[in-house]
LUMFI-778046 format. One record per residue: x, y, z of N, C-alpha, C in turn; residue in three letters. Coordinates in steps of 0.2 Angstrom, whole numbers, plus 5000, padded with zeros to 4 digits. Layout:
<rs>
XYZXYZXYZala/...
</rs>
This chain:
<rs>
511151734957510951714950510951644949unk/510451624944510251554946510451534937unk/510651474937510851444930510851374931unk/510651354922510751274924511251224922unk/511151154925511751144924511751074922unk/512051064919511950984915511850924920unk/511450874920511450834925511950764919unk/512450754923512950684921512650634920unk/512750614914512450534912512850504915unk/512550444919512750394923512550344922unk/512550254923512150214922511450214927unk/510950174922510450214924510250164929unk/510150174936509850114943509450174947unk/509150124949508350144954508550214959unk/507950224960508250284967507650334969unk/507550374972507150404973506750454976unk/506250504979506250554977506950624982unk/506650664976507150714979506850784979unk/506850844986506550864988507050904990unk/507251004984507351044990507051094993unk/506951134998506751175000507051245001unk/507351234994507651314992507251354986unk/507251414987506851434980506851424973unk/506651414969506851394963506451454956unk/507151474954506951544952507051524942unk/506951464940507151424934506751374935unk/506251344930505951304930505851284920unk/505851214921505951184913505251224910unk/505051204906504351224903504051164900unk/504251104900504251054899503451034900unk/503051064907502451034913501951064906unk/502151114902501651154898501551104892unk/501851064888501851014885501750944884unk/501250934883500750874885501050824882unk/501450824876501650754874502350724879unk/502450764884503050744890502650724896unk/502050744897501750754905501850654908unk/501550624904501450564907502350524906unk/502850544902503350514902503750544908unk/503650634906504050654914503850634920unk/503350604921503350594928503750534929unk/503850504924504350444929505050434925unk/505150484919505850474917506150554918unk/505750594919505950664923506850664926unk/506850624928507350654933508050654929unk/508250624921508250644915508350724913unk/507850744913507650804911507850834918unk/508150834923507850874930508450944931unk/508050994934508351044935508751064939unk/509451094939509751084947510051174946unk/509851194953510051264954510751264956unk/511151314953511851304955511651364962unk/512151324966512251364974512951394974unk/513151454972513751504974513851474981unk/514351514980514751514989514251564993unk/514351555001513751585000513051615002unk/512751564999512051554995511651535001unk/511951505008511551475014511551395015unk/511851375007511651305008512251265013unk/512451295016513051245022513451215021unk/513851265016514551225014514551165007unk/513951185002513751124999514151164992unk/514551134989514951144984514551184977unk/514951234975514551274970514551224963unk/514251214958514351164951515251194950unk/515151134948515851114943516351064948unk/516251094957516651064961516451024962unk/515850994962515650884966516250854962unk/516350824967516850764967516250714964unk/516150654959515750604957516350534961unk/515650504961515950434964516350404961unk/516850364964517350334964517050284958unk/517650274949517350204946517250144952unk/516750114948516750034951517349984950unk/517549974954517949914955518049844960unk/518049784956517749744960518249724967unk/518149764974518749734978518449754985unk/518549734990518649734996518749785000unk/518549825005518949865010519249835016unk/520049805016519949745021520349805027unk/520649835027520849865032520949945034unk/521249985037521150055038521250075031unk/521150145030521650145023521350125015unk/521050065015520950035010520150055008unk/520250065004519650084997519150024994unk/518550024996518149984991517750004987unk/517349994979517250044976516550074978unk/516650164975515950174979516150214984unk/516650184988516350204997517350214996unk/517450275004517950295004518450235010unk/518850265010519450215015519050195023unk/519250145023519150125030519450165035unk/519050175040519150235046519650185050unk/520050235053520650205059520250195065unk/520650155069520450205077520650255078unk/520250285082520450355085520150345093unk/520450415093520150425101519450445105unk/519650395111518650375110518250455113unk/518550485115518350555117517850535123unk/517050555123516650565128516150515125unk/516250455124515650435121514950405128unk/514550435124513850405129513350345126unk/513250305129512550265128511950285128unk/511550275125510950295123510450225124unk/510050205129509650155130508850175130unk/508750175126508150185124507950235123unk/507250255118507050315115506950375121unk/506750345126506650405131507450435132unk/507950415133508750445133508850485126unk/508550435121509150445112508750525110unk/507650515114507850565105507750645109unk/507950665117508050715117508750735117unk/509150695116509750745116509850715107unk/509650695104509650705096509050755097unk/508850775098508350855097508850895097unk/509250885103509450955105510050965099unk/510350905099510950915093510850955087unk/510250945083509950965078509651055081unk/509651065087509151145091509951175089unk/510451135092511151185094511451175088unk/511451155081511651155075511751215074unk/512551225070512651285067512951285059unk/512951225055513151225051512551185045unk/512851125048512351055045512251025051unk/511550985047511150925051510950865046unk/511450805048511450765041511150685044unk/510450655044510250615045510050545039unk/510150515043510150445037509950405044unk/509350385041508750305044508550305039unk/508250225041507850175037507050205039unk/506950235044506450255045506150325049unk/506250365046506150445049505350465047unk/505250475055504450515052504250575055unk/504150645052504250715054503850735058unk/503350695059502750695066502750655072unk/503550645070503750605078503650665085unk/503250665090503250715095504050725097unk/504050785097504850835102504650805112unk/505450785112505350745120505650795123unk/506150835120506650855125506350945128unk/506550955134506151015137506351065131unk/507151075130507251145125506851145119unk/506651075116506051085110505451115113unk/505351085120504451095120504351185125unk/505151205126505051295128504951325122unk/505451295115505351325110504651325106unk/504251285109503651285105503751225100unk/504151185099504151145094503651075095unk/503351065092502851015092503250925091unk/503650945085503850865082504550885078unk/504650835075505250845073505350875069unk/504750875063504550915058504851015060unk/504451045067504751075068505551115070unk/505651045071506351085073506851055067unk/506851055062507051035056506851095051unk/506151125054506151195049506451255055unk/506451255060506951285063507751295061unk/507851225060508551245058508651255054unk/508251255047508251295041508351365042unk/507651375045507751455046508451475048unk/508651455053509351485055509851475050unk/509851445046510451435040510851365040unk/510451315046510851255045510651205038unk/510851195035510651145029510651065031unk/509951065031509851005034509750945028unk/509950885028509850855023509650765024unk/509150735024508950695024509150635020unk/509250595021509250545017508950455021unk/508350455018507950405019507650325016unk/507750275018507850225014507250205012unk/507150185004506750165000506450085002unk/506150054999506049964999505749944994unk/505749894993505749844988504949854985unk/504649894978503949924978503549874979unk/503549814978503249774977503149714982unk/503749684985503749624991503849674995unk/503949704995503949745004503549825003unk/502949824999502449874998502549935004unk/502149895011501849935016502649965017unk/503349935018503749995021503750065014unk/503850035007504050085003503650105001unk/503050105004502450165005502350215012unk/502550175015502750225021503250265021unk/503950255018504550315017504050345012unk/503850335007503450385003503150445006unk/502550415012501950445013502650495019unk/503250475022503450515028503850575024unk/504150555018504550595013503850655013unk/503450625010502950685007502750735012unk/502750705022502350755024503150795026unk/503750805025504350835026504250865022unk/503950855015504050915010503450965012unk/503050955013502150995014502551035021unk/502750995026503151055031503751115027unk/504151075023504751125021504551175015unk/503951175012503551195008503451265012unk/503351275018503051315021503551365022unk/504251335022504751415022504651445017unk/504951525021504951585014505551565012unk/505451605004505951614998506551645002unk/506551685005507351695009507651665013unk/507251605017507551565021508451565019unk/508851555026509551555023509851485023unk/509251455026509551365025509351335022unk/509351265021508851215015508751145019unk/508251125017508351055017508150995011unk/508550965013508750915003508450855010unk/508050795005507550775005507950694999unk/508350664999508450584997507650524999unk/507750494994507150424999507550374990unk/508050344994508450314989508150224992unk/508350194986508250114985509150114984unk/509250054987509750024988509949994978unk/510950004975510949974970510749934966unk/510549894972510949814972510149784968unk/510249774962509549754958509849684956unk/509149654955509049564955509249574945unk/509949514945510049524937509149484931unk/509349514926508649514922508249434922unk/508749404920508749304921508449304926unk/508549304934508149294940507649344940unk/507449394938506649424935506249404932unk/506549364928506049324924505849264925unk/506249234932506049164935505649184939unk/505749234943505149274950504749284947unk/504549314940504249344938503349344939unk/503349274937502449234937502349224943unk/502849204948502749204955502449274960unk/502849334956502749414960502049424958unk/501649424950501049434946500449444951unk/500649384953499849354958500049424966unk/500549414966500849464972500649534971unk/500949564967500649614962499749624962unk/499249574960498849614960498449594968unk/498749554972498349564979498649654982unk/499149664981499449704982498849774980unk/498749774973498349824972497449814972unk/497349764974496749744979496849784985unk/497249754987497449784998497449874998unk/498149884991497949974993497649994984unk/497050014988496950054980497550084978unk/497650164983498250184980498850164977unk/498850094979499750074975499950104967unk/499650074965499950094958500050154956unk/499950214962500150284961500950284964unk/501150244966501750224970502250224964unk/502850244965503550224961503650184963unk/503750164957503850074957503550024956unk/502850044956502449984956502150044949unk/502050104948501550114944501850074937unk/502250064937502750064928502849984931unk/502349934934502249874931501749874929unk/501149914929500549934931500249934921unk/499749914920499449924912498649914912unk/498449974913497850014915497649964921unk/498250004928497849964932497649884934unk/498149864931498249784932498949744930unk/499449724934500049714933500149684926unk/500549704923500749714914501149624917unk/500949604910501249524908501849554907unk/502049564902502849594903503149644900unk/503549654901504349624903504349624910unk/504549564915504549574922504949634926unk/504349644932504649704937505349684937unk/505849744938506349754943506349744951unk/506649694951506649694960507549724963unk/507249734968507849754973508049724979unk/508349684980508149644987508549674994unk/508749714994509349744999509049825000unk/509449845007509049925006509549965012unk/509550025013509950075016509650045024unk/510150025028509749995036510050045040unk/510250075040510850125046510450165048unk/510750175053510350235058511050305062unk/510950335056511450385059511650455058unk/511550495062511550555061512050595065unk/512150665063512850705062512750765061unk/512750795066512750885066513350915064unk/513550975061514051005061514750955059unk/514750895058515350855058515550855064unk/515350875070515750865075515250805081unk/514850785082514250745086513850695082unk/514050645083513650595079513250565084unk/512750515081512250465084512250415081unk/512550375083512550305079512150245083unk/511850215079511650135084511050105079unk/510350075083509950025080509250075081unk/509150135081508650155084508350205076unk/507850205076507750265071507150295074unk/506750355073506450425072505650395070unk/505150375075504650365074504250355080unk/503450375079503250355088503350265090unk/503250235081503350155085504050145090unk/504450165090505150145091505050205099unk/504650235101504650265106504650235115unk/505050225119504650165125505250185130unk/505050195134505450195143505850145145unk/506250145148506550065153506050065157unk/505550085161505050055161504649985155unk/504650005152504249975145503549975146unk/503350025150502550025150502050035146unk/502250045139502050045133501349985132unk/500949975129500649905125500949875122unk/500849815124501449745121501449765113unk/501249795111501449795101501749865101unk/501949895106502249955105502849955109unk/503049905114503649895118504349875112unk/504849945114505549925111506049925114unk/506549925114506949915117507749925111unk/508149985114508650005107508950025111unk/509850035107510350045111510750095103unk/511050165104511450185101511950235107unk/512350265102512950285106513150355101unk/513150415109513350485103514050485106unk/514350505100515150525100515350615097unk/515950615100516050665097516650665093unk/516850745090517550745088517650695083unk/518450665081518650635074518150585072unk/518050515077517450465075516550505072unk/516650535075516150585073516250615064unk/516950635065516750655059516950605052unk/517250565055517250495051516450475048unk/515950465053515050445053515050525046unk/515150555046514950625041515250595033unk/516050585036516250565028515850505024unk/515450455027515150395029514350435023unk/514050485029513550505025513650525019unk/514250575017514450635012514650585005unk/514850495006514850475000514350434999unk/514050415003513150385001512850424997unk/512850495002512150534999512350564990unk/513050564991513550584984513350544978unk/513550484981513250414976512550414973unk/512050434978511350434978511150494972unk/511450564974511350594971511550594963unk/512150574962512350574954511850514953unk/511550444955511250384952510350434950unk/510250484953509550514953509750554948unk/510350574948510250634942510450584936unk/510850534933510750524930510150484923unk/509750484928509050464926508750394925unk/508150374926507850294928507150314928unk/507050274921506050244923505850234929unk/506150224931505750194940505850254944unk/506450304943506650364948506250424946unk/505750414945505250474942504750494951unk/504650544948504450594956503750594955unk/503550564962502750564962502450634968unk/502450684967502150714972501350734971unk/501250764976500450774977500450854971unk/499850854968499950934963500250994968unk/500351034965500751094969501251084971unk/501751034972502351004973502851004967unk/502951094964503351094959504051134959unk/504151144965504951164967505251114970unk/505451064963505851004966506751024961unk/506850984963507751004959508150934963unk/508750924958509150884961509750904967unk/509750874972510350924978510950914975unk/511450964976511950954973512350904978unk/512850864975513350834979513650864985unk/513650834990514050874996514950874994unk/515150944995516050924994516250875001unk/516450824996516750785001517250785006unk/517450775012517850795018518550775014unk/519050775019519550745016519850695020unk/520350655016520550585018520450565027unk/520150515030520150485036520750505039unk/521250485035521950465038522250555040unk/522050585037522450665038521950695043unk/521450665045520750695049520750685056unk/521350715061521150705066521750635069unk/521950635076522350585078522150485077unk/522650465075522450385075522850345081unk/522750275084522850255090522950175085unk/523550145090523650085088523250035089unk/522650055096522350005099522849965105unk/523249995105523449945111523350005118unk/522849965121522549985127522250065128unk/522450085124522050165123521250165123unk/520950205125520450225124520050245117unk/519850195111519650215107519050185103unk/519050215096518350205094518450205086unk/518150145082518150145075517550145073unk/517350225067516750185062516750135057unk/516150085058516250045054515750025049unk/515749985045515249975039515049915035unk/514549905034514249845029514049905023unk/514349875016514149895010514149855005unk/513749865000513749824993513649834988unk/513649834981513549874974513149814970unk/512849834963512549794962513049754959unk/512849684958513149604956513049624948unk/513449604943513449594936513349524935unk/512749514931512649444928511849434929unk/511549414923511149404923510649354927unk/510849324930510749274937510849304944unk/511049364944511149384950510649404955unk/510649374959510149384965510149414970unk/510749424970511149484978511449524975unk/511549604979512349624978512749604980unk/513449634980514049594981514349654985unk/514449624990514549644996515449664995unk/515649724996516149744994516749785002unk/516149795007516449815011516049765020unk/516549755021516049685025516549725035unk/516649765037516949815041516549775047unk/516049775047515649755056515849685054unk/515649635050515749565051516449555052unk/516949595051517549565053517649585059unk/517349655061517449665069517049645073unk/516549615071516149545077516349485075unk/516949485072517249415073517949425076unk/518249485075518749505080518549535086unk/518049535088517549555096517349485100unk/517249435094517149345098517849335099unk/518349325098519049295095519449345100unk/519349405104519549425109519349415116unk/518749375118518349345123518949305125unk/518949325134519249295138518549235141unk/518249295146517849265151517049265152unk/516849345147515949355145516249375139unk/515649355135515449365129514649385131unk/514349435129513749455130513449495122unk/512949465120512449515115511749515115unk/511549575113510849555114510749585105unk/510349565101510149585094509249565092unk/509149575086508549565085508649495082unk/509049485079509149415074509749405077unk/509949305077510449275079510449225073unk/510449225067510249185061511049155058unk/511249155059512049135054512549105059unk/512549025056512848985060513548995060unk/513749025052514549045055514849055062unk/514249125064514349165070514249115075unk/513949065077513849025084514548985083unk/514848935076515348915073516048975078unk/516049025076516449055079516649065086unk/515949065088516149065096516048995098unk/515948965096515948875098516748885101unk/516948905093517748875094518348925098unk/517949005100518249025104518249015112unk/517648955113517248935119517848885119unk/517748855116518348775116519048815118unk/519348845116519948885116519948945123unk/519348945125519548985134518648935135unk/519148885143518448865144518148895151unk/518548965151518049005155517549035154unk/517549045147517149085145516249075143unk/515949125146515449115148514849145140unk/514549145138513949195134513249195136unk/512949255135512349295137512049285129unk/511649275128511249305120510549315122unk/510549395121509749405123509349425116unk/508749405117508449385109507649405110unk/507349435103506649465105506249395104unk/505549375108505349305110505049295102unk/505049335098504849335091505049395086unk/505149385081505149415077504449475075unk/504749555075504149585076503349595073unk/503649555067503049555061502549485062unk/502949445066502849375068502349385075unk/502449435079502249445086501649485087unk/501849545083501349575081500849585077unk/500849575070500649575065500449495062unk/500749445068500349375065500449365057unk/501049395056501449365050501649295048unk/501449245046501749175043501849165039unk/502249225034502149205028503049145028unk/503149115021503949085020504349115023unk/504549205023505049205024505049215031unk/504649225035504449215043504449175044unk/504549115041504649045046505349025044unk/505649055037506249015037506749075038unk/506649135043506949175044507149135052unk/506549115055506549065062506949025061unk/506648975055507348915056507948925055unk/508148975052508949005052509049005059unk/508549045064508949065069508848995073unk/508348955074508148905078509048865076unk/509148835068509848825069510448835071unk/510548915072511048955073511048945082unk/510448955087510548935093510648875095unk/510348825091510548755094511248745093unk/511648765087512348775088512448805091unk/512448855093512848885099512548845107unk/512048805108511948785114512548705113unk/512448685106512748665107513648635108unk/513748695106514448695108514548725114unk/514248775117514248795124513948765130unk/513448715129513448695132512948735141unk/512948715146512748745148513448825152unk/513648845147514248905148513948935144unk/513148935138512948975137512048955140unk/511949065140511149055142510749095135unk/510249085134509749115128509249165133unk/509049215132508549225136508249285133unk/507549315134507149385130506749405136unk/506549465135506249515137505549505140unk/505049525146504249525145504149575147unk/503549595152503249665152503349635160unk/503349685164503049675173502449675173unk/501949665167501149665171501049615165unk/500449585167500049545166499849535157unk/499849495155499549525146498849545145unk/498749585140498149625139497849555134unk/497249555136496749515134496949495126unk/497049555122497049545116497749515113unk/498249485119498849495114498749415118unk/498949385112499049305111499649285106unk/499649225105500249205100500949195104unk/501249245100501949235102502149315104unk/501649345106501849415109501649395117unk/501449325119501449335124501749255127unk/502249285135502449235135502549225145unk/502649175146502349175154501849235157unk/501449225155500849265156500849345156unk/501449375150501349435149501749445142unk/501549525140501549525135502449545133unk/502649535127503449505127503649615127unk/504349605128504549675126504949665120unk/505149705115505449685110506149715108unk/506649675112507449705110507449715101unk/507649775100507849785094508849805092unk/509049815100509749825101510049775094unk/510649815094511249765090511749775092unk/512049745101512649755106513049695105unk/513749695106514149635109514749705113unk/514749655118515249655123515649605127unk/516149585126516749565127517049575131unk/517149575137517749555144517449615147unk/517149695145517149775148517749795143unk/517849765137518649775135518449815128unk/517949785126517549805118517049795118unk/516649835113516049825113515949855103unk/515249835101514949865095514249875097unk/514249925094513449945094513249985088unk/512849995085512549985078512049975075unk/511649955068511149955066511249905065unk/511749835064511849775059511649715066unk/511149675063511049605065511449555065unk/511349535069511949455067511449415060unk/511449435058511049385051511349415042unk/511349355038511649375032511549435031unk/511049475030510549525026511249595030unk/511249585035511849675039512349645038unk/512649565039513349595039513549585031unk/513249565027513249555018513049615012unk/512649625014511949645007511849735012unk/511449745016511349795016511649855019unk/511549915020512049955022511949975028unk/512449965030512349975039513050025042unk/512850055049513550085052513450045059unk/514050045062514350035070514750065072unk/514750075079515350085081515750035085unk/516450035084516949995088517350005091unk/517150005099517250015106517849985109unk/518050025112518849975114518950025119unk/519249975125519949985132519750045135unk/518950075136518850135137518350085145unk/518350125150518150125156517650135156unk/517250175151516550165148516250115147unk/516750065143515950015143516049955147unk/516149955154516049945158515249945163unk/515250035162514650065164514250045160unk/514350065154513950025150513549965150unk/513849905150513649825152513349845158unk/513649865162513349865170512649905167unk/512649945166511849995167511249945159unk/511649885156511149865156510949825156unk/511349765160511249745166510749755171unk/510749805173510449815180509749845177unk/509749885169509049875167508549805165unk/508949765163508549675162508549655166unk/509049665173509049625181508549665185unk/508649715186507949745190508549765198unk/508049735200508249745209508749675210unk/508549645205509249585207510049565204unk/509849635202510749625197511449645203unk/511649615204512249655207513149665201unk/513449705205513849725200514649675198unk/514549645205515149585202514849505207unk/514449485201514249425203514949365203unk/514849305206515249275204515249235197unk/514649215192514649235186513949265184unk/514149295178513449335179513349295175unk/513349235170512849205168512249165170unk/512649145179512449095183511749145185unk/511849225186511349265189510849285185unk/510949295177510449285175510049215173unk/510249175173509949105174509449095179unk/509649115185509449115192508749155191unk/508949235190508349275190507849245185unk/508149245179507649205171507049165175unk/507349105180506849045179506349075185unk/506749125191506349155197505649195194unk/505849225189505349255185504849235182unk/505049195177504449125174503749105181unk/504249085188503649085192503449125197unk/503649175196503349245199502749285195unk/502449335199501749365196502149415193unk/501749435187502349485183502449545187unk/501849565191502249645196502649635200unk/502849555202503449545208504049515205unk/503949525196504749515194505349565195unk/505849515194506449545195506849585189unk/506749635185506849675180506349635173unk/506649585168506049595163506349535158unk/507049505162507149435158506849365160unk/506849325153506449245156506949225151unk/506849135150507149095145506849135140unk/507249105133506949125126506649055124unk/506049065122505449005121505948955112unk/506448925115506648895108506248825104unk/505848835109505248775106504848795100unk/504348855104504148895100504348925096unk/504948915093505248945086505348895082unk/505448855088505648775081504748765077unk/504448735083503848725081503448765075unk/503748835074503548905070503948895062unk/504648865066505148855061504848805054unk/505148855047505048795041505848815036unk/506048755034506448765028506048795022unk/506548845019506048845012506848845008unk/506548815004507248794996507448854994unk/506948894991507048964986507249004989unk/507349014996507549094999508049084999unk/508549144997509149155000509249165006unk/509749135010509949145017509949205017unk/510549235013510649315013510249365016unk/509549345012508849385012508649405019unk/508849365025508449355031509049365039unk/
</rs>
């Protein structure tokens, strides 16, 4: 039996669409009344309908009405240690024991056994990226016996089998950052057009999030950006006719031409984590997300605007189900901010998209600490989830949120600050002097100690897409700052170096996607590793925007003989034929190889590292006054 159930008035913040694929045997009548049609569609979610789920019911343990747990009040504090509560988000995970954890280097490795994990699901399958798309091709052999084409398929598989699969997808900024939050748009809608196609009896479901981050610009700094965004706004809907059918851009919109005022809502932060979790018991954590752009071999024989390069890591058991509690209060959060109702959270689907509903809260797991063994850390083999979180800022001048859970920034400062002899990272962005400040002074304090920083020879928007706008050049001079400090307090005990392709550059790639006469490959990793002693791997950058403002997960590696293998295997994929396994220092070897390869033909390099061109970034490099460091 189906009944409705009141949706909780909450305060009202941005969010967005929601999508289940259960049958819906209640429907308002509201659609038949013309004086609601134009306001429901973008204040609807006010009005919205949510089917209660018995026990039961197939939905995979999702709590029947009256049982959600709603999120934790706000309050303004810190999660500084295990234990400790920041608001919003549950306690900080312990260490635990590191069980079997695997590295995952690159998309050829990561997305067939995350196929398989979602094939072998018996409960739930709970995904959260920044960018998931349904039409991504199936790599692993057991999708391609089963007939499944793409991800889409094996997501309505586990439907059918009763697994409740639930998505949750990051939103962007509808206006400065159009092309992403039209893209989660367009990859939400072809999930629903697939999940559409199960029958009414299917036993599992799948819920469908495409949320925007709290964290909103206060009123004051909307009305200073505001003449500035205007002009932005309407090249905007010049470039895509469609825009202003888009949430969030349409309700600036006034027949078709951005409205004088009241100024848009901006949001300048957004969900960046890449993490998914079968059954509560197998997770995937790291920097990699679910699309064909992000697809590429250690080979990298892709085309130079297609070459990537990612590292994540599956675990299982307690850390595992740590990553679930991780999802279970986001998507919680997420849920009650949609049901509470928002102008801007109104649902835009294609006609015929009228079995929507709001997902009920998942019942939340229980406390960290009662969940499985915890470990001192001293010399065991273990493993902590961890987190960048933030809520929106009070005050009408607010221009960031307030970062309330800062979990990886303190663990990449107690990951530099445990360096004996190597300090090695490779990430997309090195932007924050603090970070070079830190290791300077850990460098001063062991003057054995050596550091590797591998770095992409450009930013991807910069390399590929010939982007120049402000925040691309003063995203450069952030980093162009951040490495001359670290060169110069290391000295030569520090080497800088990036990725290229072993062949030749294709004719059309120029700029700064090509670099000693081939085309670059582009690390998008986010690794530090430390003696073989600890390690992080993760979705967070070394730059303001991961360890501050956006939401991010990692994992924190320690005293496991793992990552040892680990360093070494990728090593020996950046070195090639010239890595060995105990150099006398290995900064001295890839120096060596870096410069041998600059003058070698690209098919007789020695795996795929050169210097990083820090000329070219300076020369690239601009200050801009008005950006927030934070942003970049």
């Amino acid at each position: 039996m189906s009944v409705r159930k009141p949706v909780p008035r909450v305060r009202r913040l941005r969010n967005g669409l929601v999508y289940r694929a259960l049958p819906m045997r209640m429907r308002e009548d509201r659609a038949d009344r013309p004086q609601f049609a134009e306001r429901d569609r973008f204040k609807g979610a006010r009005m919205v309908r949510q089917e209660a789920l018995a026990p039961g019911s197939g939905n995979g343990g999702t709590a029947a009405p009256g049982d959600a747990v709603l999120p934790m009040p706000i309050k303004r504090r810190h999660a500084d240690g295990p234990g400790d509560r920041a608001p919003g988000f549950g306690p900080s995970a312990p260490l635990r024991p590191a069980g079997d954890i695997k590295p995952l280097i690159e998309a050829s490795t990561a997305y067939p056994i995350m196929e398989e994990m979602v094939i072998g699901a018996q409960r739930t399958a709970h995904l959260a990226f920044r960018i998931f798309d349904p039409a991504t091709r199936a790599r692993s052999e057991e999708a391609r016996q089963r007939g499944f084409r793409d991800w889409g398929d094996i997501l309505i598989d586990a439907a059918k089998r009763g697994v409740a699969v639930r998505a949750l997808l990051s939103d962007f900024e509808p206006v400065m950052a159009h092309e992403l939050h039209r893209l989660g748009w367009h990859n939400g809608q072809r999930l629903i057009e697939r999940a559409q196609q199960l029958p009414e009896d299917t036993p599992g479901s799948i819920d469908l999030l495409i949320a925007l981050h709290e964290g909103e610009m206060g009123a004051a700094a909307r009305w200073l950006l505001w003449f500035a965004m205007r002009p932005k706004l309407s090249k905007l809907v010049r470039d895509f006719p469609d825009a202003s059918t888009y949430p969030g851009v349409a309700y600036t919109m006034a027949e078709h031409r951005p409205r004088f005022l009241p100024p848009a809502r901006m949001w300048p932060a957004t969900h960046h984590q890449k993490v998914m979790v079968v059954d509560g018991e197998t997770a995937v954590v790291g920097g990699i997300d679910i699309d064909e752009r992000r697809y590429d071999d250690p080979e990298h024989r892709q085309p130079t605007d297609q070459t990537w390069h990612d590292v994540s890591l599956r675990v299982h058991g307690p850390v595992a189900r740590d990553a679930e509690r991780h999802f279970v209060e986001l998507w919680n959060r997420e849920v009650i901010r949609y049901g509470g109702g928002d102008p801007v959270a109104g649902l835009h689907l294609p006609p015929g998209h009228d079995r929507q509903t709001v997902p009920q809260p998942i019942e939340p797991a229980e406390a960290a600490a009662e969940d499985g063994p915890t470990l001192s850390g001293d010399g065991e083999a273990s493993a902590r989830f961890v987190r960048t979180g933030s809520v929106v800022r009070r005050g009408a001048f607010a221009i960031t949120p307030e970062p309330v859970v800062t979990e990886i920034e303190d663990t990449v400062i107690d990951t530099i600050r445990s360096a004996e002899r190597l300090l090695y990272m490779e990430n997309q962005f090195f932007r924050l002097r603090r970070i070079a400040d830190e290791i300077g002074a850990r460098m001063r304090d062991r003057p054995e100690l050596e550091v590797i920083l591998l770095l992409p020879m450009a930013p991807d928007m910069v390399a590929f897409e010939n982007k120049t706008g402000p925040e691309m050049r003063f995203g450069e001079w952030l980093q162009v700052k951040a490495v001359r400090r670290l060169l110069k307090h290391g000295g030569d005990r520090v080497g800088v170096f990036s990725l290229v392709r072993r062949a030749p550059a294709e004719p059309n790639v120029t700029g700064r996607a090509k670099a000693f006469g081939s085309g670059i490959v582009y690390p998008h990793s986010k690794v530090m590793i430390a003696d073989d002693d600890r390690a992080i791997v993760g979705s967070a950058n070394l730059n303001g925007r991961s360890l501050r403002m956006d939401t991010e997960a990692a994992l924190d590696w320690r005293d496991d003989p793992g990552i040892r293998e680990f360093r070494e295997t990728l090593f020996s994929h950046h070195l090639g034929r010239a890595y060995e396994a105990t150099p006398p220092s290995a900064l001295q070897l890839w120096a060596r190889v870096a410069m041998e390869n600059v003058h070698l033909d690209p098919e007789e390099r020695n795996g795929f590292i050169v210097p990083y061109k820090l000329g070219a970034a300076r020369r690239f490099a601009r200050f801009q006054r008005f950006i927030p460091e934070v942003y970049l």
